[in-house]
LODOZA-772181 format. One record per residue: residue in one letter; x negated, y, z of N, C-alpha, C in turn. Coordinates in steps of 0.05 Angstrom, whole numbers, plus 5000, padded with zeros to 4 digits. Each point is the difference from the previous one (the first is absolute). Layout:
<nodes>
AXYZXYZXYZ ...
</nodes>
This chain:
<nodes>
X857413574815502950004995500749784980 X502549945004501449764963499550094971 X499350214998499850094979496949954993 X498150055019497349964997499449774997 X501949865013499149705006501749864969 X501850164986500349894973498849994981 X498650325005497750054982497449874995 X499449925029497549794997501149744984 X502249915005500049724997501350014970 X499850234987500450084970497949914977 X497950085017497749944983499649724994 X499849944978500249694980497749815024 X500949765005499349815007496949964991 X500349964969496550004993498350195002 X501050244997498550265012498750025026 X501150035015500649925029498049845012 X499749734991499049775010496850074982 X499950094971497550044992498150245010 X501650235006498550215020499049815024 X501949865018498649905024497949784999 X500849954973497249715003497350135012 X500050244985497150084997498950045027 X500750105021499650025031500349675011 X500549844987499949725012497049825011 X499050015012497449845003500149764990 X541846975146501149994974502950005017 X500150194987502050074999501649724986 X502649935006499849764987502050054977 X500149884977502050014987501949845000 X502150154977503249905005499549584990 X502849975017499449584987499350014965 X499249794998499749964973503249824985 X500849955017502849894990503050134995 X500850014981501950154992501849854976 X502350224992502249864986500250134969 X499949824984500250064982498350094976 X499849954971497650194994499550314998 X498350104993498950274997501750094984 X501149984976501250144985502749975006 X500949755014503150055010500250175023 X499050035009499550205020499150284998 X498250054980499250294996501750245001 X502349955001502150174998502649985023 X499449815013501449925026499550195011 X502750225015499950125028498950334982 X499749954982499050344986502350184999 X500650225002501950174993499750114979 X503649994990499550114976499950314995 X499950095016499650365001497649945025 X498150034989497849945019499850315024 X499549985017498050345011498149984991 X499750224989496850094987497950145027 X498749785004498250035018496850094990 X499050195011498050204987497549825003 X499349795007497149915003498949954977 X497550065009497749944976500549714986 X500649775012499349794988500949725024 X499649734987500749875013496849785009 X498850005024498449875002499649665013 X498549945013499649755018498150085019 X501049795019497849945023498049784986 X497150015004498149954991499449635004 X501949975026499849825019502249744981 X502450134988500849964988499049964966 X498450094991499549994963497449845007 X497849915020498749754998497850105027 X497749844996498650185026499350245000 X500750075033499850235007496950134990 X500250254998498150155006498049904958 X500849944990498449924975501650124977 X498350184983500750224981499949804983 X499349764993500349814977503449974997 X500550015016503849985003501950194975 X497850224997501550174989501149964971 X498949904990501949974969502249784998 X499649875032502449794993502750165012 X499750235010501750265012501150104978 X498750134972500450014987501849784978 X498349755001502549914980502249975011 X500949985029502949985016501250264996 X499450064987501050354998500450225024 X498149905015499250235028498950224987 X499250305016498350204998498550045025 X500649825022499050165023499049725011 X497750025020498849715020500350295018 X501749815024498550065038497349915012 X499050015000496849895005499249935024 X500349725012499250085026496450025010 X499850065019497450135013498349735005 X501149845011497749725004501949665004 X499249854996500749725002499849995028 X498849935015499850025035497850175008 X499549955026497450275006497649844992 X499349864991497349944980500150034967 X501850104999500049984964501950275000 X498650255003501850264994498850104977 X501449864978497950054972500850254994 X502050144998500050274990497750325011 X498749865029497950165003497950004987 X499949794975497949944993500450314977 X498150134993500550194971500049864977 X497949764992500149834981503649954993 X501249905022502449964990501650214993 X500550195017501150254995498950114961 X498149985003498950134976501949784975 X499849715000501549864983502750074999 X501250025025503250154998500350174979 X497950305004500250204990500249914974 X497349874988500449964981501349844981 X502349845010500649744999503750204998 X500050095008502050295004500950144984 X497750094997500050244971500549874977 X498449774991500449784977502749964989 X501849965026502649874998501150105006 X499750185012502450315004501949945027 X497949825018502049945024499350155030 X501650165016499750045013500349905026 X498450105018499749855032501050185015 X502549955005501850245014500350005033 X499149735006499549935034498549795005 X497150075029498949845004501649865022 X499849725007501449815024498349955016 X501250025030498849945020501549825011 X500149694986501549765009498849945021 X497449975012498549935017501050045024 X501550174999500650155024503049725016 X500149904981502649775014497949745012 X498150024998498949855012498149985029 X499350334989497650135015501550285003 X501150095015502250235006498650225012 X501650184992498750314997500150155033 X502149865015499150095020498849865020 X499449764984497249845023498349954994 X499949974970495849904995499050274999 X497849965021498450274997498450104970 X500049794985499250064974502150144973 X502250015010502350084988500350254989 X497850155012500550304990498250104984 X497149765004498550034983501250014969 X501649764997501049864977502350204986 X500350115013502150244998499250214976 X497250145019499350134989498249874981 X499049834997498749884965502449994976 X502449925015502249984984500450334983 X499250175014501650245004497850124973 X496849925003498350094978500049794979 X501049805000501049794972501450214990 X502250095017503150094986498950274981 X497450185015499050154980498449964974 X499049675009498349934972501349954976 X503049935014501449844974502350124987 X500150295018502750274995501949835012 X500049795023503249925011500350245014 X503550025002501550185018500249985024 X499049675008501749995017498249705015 X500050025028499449745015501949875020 X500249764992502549855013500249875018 X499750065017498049895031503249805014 X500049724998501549795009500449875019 X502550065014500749865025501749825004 X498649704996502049754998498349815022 X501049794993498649815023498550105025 X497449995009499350025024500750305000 X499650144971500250335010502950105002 X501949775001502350075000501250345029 X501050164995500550245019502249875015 X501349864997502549935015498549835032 X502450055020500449835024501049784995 X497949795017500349715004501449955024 X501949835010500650015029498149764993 X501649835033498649885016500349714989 X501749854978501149924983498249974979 X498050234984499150044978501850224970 X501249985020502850134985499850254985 X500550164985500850265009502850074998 X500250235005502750095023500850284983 X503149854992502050264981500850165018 X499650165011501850135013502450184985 X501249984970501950004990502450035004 X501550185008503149834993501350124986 X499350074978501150054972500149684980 X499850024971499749874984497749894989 X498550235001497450024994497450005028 X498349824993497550045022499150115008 X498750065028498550225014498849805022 X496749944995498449845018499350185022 X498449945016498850095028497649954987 X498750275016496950004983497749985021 X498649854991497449975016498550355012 X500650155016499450285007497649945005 X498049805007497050005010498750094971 X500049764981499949914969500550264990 X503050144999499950294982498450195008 X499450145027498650165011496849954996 X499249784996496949974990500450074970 X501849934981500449994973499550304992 X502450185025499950284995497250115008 X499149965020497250035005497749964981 X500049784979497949994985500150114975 X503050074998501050094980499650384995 X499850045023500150355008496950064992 X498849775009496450054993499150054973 X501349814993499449994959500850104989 X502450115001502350164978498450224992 X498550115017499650294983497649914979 X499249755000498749914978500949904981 X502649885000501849944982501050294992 X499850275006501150244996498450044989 X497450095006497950194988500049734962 X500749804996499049834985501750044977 X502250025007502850064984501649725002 X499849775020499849714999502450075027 X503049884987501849965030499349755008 X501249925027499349735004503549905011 X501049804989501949935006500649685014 X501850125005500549805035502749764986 X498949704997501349834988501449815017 X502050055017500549755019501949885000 X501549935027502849895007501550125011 X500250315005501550145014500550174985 X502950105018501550194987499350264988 X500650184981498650264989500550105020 X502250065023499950175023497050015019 X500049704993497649995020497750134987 X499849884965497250124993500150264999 X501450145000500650335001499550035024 X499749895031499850155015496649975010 X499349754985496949834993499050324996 X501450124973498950224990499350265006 X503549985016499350295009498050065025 X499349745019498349955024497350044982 X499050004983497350044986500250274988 X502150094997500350234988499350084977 X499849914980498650024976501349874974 X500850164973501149954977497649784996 X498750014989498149784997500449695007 X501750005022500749815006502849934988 X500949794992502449914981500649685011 X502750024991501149714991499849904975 X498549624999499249904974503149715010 X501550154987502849785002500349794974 X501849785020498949734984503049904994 X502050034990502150034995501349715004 X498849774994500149715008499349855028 X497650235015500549935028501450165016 X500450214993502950195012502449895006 X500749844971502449854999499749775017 X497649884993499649775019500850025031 X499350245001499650015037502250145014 X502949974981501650085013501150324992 X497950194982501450365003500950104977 X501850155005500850204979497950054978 X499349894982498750184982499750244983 X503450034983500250264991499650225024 X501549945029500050225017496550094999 X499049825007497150035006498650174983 X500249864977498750164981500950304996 X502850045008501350285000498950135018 X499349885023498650175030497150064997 X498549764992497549974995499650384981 X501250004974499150184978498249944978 X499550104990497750004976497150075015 X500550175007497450255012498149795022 X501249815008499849865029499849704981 X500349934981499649764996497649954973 X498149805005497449974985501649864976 X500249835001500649834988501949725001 X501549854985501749794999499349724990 X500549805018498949684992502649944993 X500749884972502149794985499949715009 X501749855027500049804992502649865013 X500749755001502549895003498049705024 X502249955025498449815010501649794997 X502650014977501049764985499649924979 X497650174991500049894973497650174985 X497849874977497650154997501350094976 X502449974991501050144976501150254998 X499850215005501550255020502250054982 X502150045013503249984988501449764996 X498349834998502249734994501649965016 X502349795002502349905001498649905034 X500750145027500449865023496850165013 X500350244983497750205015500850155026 X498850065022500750135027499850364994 X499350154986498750234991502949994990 X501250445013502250094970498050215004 X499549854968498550174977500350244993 X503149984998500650224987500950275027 X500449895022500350235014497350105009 X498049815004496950124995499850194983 X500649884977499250254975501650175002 X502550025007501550345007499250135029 X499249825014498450245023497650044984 X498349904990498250114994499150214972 X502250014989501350194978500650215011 X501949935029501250345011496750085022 X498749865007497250205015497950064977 X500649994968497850144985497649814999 X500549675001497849895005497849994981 X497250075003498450104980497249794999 X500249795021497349914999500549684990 X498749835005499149744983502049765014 X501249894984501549655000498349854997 X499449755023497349855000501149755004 X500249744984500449845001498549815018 X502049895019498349815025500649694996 X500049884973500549744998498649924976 X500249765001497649954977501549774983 X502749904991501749964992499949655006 X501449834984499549735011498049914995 X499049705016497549914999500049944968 X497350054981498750024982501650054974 X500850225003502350274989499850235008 X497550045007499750265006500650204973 X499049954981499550244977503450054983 X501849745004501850044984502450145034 X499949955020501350135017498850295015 X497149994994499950275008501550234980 X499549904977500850184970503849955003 X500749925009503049955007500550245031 X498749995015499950185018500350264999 X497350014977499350274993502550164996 X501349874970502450044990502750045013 X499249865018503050045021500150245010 X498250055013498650285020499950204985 X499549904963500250394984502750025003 X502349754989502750084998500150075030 X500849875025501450075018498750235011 X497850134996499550235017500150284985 X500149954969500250144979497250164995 X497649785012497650034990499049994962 X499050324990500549954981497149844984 
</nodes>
């Protein structure tokens, strides 16, 4: 039940990840070009009666704060004033360093030190090497799924962009709105989802028995990933929504997030695909009606920053980010 599944994912991150050691034997980011500096901007697009949004903290994608998959990353997380790394599972299928325990074990400890938690492992891989066609895909799944127990993440973010994109291509290369509203509604690849649901129905109850949801990161509509969901049948299974490619691709976001719920959603990626400064002056993202749908569904889990600010400014625009995201979401 949600309640069980709160209770597991209650237990402290370092706890968590240090019980499991002991049984142990790109996503791409936002441009680096943007307007303005960090501090004229830090306060761009914030509301001044923020929604107080219940999440633990504001983190990053891993892919984003320097190379993937390396716990040496972590104190420069810290001085940007993060609390949280997404961690992904491997660099390509020859370098899946998080299976290694050696590394896992540095996380842990590298973790505890600095008081940062790993709130989701990434399965970027999957836009390259796609979940419903490399036969190796499910393997990676489930290694992802026992990282997520080594390290107390909540949550695995299994990614459908490029080749793993779910949408219909015509004959063109195209894909195809079938829309006639305001907002977008693609045609979906039915071969592509029906293997997705298929490999997906296999694993879940190991993502269940683990306390580990796995959420579904793509280009389609929440109607669709809800019905992704309900065809697997299983709470365990969630939406990991990206609020900057939502917008990007044409949909409603507050609606979404209103339909989606709390109960049904893992987790949230922060980013803007006008700009690595989130809020500034000529951003595509409303911010602020994000943060009031996500105020009125009780949102309780993690803000993950998906940009890594302008080229060689990372530390003074991530720390500008940060700040934006406590005011505008009323992260305290």
């Amino acid at each position: 039940m949600i309640m069980d599944r709160r209770k597991f994912l209650g237990t402290s991150g370092a706890t968590l990840a240090a019980a499991s050691m002991g049984s142990l034997g790109g996503l791409a980011a936002c441009s680096n070009s943007g307007p303005g500096s960090a501090s004229e901007n830090a306060s761009v697009g914030a509301l001044e009666n923020p929604q107080r949004v219940g999440t633990p903290g504001i983190g990053i994608c891993d892919w984003n704060l320097g190379p993937m998959c390396d716990p040496e990353q972590i104190p420069k997380a810290i001085d940007a004033h993060l609390t949280g790394i997404q961690v992904s599972l491997g660099r390509d299928p020859e370098q899946m360093l998080l299976r290694d325990p050696s590394v896992r074990q540095r996380y842990v400890e590298l973790g505890s030190q600095y008081g940062v938690t790993f709130h989701s492992i990434a399965l970027g891989l999957y836009n390259s090497y796609p979940l419903a066609e490399e036969p190796r895909s499910a393997i990676w799944l489930i290694d992802a799924i026992d990282a997520a127990v080594a390290l107390g993440a909540g949550n695995v973010l299994m990614a459908f962009f490029g080749k793993g994109d779910l949408r219909f291509r015509d004959g063109n290369d195209e894909f195809v709105n079938e829309s006639e509203s305001e907002f977008a509604s693609f045609r979906l690849d039915e071969g592509k989802v029906a293997s997705v649901v298929d490999t997906l129905t296999q694993v879940i109850p190991r993502a269940r028995d683990a306390g580990v949801a796995l959420g579904l990161e793509n280009t389609i509509t929440a109607a669709q990933n809800l019905e992704i969901i309900d065809r697997v049948g299983s709470e365990w299974l969630q939406v990991y929504y990206d609020l900057g490619n939502s917008t990007g691709n044409g949909y409603d976001v507050p609606a979404e997030l209103r339909m989606i719920g709390n109960d049904r959603l893992c987790e949230v990626h922060l980013k803007d695909w006008n700009t690595p400064l989130l809020g500034s002056e000529g951003c595509m993202v409303d911010n602020a009606a994000s943060a009031a749908a996500l105020n009125d569904i009780g949102y309780d889990k993690w803000l993950v920053l998906e940009t890594s600010g302008r080229q060689d400014q990372f530390l003074e625009d991530t720390r500008a980010n940060v700040a934006w995201a406590k005011e505008t979401f009323g992260v305290e």
